[in-house]
Biopython code that builds the backbone (N, CA, C, O; Angstrom):
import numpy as np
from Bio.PDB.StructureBuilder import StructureBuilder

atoms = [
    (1, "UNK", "N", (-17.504, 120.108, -129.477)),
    (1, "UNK", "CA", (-16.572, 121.221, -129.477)),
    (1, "UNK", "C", (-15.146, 120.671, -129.606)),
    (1, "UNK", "O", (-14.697, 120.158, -128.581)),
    (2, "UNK", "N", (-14.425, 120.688, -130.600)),
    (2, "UNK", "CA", (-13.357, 120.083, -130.656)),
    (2, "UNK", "C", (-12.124, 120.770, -129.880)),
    (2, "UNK", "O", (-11.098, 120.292, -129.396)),
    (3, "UNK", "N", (-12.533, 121.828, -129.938)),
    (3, "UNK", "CA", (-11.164, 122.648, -129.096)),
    (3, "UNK", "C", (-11.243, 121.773, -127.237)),
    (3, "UNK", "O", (-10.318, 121.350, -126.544)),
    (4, "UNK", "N", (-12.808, 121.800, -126.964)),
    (4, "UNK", "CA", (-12.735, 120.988, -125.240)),
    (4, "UNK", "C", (-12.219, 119.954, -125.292)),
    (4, "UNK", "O", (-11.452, 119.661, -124.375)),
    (5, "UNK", "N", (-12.413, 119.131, -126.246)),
    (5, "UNK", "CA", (-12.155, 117.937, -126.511)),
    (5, "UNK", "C", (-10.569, 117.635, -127.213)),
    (5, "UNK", "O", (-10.092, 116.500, -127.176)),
    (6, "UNK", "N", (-9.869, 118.739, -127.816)),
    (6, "UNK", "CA", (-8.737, 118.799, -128.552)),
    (6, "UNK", "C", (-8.602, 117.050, -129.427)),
    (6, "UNK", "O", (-8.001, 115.976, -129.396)),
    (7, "UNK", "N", (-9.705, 117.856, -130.164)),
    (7, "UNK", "CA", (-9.963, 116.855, -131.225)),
    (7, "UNK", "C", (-9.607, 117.336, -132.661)),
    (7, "UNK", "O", (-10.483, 117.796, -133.393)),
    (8, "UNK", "N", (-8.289, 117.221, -133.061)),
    (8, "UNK", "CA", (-8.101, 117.362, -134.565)),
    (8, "UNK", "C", (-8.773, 116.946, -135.600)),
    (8, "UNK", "O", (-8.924, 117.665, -136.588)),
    (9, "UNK", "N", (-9.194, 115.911, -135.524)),
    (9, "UNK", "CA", (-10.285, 115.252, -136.848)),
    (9, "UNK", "C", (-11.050, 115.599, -136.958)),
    (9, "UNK", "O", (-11.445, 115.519, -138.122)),
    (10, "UNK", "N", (-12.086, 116.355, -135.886)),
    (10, "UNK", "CA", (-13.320, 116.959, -136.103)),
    (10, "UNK", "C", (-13.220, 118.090, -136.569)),
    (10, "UNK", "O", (-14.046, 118.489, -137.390)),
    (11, "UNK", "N", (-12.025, 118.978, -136.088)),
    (11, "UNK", "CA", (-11.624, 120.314, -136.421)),
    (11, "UNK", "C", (-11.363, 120.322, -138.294)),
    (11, "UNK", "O", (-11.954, 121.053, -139.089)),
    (12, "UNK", "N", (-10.301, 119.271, -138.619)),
    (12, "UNK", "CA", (-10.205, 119.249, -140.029)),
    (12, "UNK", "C", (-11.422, 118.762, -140.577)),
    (12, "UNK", "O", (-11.420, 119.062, -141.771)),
    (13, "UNK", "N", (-12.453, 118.158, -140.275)),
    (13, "UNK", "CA", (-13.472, 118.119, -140.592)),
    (13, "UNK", "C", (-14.313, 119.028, -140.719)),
    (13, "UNK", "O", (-15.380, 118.862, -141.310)),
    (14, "UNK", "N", (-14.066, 119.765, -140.354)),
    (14, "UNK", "CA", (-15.582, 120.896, -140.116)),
    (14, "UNK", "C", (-14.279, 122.125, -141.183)),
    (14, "UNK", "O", (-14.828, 122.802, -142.052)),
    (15, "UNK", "N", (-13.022, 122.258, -141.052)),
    (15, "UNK", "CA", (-12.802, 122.857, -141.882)),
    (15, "UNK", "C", (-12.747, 122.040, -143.692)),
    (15, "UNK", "O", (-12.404, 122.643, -144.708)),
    (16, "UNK", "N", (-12.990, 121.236, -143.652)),
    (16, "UNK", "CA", (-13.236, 120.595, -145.342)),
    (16, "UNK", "C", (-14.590, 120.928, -145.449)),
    (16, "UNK", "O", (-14.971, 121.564, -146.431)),
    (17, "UNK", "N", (-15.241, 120.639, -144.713)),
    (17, "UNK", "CA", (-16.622, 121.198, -145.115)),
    (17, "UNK", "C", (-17.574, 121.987, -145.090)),
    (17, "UNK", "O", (-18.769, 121.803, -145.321)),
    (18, "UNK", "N", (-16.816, 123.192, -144.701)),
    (18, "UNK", "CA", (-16.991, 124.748, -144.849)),
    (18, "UNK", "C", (-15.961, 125.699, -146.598)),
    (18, "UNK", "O", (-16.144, 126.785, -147.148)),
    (19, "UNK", "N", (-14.751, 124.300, -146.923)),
    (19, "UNK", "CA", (-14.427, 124.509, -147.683)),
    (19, "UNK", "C", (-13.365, 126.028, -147.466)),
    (19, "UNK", "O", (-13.324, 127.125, -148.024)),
    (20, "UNK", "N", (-12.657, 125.418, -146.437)),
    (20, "UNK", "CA", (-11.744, 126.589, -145.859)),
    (20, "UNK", "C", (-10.307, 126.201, -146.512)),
    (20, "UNK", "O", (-9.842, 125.066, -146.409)),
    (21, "UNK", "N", (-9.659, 127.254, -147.189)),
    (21, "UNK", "CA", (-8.504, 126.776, -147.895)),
    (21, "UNK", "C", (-7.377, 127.560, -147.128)),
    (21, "UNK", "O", (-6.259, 127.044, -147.141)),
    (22, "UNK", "N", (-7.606, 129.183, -146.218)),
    (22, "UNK", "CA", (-6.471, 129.501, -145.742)),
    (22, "UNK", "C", (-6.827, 129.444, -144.076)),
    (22, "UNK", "O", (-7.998, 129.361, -143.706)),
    (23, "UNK", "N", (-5.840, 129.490, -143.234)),
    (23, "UNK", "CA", (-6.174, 129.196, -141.741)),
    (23, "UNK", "C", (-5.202, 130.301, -141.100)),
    (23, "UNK", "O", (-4.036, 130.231, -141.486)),
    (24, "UNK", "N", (-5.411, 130.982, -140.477)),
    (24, "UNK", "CA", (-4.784, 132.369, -140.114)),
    (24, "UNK", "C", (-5.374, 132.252, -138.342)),
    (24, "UNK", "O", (-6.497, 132.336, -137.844)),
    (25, "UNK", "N", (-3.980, 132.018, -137.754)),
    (25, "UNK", "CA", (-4.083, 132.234, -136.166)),
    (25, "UNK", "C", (-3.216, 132.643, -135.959)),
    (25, "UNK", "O", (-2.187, 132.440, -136.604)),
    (26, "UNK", "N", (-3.377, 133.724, -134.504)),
    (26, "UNK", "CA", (-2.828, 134.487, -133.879)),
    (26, "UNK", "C", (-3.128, 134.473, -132.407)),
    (26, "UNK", "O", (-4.001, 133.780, -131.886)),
    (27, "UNK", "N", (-2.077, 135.555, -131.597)),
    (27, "UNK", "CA", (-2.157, 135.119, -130.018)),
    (27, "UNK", "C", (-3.480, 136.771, -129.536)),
    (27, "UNK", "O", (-3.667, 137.984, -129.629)),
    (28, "UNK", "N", (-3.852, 135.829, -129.169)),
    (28, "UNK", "CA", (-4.776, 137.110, -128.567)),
    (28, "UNK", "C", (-4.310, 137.951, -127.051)),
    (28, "UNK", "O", (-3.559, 137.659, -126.119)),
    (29, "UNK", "N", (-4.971, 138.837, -127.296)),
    (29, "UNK", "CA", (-4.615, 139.531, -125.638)),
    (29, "UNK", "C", (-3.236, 139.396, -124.819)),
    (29, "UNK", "O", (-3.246, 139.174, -123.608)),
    (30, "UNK", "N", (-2.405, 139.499, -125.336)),
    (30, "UNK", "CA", (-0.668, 139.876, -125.071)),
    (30, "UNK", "C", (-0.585, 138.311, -124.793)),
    (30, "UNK", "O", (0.449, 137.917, -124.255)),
    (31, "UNK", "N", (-1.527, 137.420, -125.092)),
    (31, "UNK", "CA", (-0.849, 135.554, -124.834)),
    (31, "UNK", "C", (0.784, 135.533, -125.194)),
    (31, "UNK", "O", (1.316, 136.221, -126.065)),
    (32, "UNK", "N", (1.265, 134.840, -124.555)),
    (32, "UNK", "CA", (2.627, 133.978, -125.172)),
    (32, "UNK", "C", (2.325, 132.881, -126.181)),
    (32, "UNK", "O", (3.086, 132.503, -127.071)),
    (33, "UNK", "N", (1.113, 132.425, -125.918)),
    (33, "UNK", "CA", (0.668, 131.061, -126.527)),
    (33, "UNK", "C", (0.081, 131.484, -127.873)),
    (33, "UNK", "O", (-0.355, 132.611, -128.107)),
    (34, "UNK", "N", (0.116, 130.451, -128.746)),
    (34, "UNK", "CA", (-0.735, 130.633, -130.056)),
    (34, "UNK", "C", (-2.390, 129.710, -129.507)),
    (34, "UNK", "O", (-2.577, 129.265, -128.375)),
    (35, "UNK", "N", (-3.138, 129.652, -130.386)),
    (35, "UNK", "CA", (-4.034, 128.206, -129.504)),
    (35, "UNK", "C", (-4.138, 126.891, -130.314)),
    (35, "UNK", "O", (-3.206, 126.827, -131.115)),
    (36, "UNK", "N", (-4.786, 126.053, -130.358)),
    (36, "UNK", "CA", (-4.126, 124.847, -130.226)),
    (36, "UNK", "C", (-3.868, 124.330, -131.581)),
    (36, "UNK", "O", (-3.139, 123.433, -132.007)),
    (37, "UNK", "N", (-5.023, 125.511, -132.362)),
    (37, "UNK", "CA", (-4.787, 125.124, -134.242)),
    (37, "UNK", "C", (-3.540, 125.218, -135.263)),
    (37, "UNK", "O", (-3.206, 124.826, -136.382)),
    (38, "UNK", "N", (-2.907, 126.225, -133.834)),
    (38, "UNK", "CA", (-1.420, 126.386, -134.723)),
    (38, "UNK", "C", (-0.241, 124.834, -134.174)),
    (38, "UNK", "O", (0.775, 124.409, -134.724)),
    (39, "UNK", "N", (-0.856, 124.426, -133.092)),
    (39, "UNK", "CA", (-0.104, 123.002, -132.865)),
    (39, "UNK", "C", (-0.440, 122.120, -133.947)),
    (39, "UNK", "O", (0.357, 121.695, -134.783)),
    (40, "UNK", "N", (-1.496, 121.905, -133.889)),
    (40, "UNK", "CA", (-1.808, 121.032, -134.825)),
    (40, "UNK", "C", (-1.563, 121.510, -136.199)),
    (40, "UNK", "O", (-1.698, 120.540, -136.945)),
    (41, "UNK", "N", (-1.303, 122.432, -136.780)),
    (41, "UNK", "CA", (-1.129, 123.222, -138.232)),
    (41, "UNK", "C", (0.253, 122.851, -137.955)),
    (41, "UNK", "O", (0.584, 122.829, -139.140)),
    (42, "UNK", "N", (1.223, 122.571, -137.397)),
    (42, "UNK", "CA", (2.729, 122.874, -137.371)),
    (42, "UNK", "C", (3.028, 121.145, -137.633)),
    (42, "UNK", "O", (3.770, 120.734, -138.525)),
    (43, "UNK", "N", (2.503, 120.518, -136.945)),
    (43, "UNK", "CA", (2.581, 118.655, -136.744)),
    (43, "UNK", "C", (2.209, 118.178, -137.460)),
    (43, "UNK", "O", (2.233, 116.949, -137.403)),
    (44, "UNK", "N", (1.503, 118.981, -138.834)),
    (44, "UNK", "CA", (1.418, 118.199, -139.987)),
    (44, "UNK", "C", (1.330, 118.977, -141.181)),
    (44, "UNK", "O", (0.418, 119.682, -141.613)),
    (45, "UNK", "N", (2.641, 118.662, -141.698)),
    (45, "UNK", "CA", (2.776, 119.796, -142.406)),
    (45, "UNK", "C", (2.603, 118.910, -144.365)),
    (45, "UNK", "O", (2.998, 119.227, -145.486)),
    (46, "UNK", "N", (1.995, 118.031, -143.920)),
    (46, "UNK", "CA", (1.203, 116.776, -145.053)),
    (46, "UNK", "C", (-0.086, 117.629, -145.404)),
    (46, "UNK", "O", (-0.443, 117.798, -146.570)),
    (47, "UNK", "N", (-0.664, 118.081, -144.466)),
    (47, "UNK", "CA", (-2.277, 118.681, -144.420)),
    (47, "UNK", "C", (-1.702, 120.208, -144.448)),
    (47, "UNK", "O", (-2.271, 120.727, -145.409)),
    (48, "UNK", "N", (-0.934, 121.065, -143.909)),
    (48, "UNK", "CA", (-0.861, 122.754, -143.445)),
    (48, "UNK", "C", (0.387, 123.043, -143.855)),
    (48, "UNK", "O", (1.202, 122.259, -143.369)),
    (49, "UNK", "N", (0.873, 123.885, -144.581)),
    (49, "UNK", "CA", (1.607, 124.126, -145.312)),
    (49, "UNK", "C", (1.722, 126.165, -144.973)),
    (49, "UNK", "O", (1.126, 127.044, -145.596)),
    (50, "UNK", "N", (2.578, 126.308, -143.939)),
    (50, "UNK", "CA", (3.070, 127.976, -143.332)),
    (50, "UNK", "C", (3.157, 128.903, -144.769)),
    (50, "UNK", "O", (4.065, 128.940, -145.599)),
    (51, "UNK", "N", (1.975, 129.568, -144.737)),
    (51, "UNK", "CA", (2.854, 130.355, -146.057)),
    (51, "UNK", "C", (3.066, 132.166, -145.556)),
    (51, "UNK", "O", (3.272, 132.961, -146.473)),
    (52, "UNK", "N", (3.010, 132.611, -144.342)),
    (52, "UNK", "CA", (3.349, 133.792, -143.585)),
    (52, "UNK", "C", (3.303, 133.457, -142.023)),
    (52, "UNK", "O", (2.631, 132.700, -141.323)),
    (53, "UNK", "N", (4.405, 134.442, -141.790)),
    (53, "UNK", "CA", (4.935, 134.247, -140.326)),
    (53, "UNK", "C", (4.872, 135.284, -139.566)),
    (53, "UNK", "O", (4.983, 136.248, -140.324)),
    (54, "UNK", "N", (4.746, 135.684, -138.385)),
    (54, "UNK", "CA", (5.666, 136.751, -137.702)),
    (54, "UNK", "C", (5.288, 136.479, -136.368)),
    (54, "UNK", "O", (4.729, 135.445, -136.004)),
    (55, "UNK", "N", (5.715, 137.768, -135.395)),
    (55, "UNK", "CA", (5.669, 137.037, -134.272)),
    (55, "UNK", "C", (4.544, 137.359, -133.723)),
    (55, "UNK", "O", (4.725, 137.984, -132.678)),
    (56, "UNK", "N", (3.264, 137.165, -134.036)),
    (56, "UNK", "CA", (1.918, 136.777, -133.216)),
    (56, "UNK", "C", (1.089, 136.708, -134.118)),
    (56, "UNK", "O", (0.012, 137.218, -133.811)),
    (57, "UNK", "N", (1.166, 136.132, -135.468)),
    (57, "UNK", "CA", (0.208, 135.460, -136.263)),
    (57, "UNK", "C", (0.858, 134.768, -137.255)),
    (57, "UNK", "O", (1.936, 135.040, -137.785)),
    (58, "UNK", "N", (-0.202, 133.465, -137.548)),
    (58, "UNK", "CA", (0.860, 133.131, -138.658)),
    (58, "UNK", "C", (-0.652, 132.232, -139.425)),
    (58, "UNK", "O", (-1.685, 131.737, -138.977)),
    (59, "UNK", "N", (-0.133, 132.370, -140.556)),
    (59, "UNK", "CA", (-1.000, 131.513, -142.162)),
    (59, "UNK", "C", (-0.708, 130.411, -142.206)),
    (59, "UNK", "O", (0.318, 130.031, -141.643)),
    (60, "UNK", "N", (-1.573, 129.499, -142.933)),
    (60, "UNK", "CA", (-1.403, 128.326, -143.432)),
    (60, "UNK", "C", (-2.222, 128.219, -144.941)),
    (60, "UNK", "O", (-2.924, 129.144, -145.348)),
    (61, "UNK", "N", (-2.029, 127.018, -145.658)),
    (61, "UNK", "CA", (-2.574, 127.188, -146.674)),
    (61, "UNK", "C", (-2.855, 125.525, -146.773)),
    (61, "UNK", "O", (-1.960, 124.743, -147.095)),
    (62, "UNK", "N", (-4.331, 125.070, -146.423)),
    (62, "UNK", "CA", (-4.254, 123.600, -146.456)),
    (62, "UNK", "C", (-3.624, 122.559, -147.967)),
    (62, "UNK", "O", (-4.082, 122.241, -149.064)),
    (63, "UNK", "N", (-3.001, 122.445, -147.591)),
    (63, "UNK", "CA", (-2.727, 121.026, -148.819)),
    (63, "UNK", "C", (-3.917, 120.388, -149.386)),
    (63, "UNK", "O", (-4.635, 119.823, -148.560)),
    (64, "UNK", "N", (-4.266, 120.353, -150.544)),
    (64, "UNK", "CA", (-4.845, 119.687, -151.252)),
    (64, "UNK", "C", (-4.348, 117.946, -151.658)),
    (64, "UNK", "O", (-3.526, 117.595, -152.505)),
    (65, "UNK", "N", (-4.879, 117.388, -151.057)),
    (65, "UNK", "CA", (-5.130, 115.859, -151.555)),
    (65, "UNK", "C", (-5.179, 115.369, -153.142)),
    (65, "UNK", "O", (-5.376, 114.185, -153.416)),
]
sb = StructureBuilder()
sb.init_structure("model")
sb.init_model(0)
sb.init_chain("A")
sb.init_seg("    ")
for serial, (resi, resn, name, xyz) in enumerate(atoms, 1):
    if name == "N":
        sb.init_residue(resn, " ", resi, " ")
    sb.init_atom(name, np.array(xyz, "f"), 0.0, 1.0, " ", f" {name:<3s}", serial, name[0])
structure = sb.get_structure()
């Protein structure tokens, strides 16, 4: 489970090979917080690339290699 583990590599892993090109998170249930995919979507913006914003969801669009 990569989220228990807050394991990014497994996470981008399992999204390359589901062949996931957009990533769309949001805060659930009146959170302040986003969860942890939008940390990691923000810290590398080599791999995740923001292409919509607002204030309790936001897009990404993975970078192609």
């Amino acid at each position: 489970d990569y989220r228990k583990e807050q394991n990014f590599t497994s996470w981008l892993r399992n999204l390359s090979k589901e062949r996931i090109d957009l990533l769309v998170v949001y805060q659930m249930h009146e959170s302040e917080l986003f969860p942890v995919e939008d940390k990691w979507a923000r810290e590398r913006p080599d791999t995740f690339r923001l292409i919509f914003e607002n204030s309790r969801a936001r897009i990404y669009s993975l970078v192609k290699s």
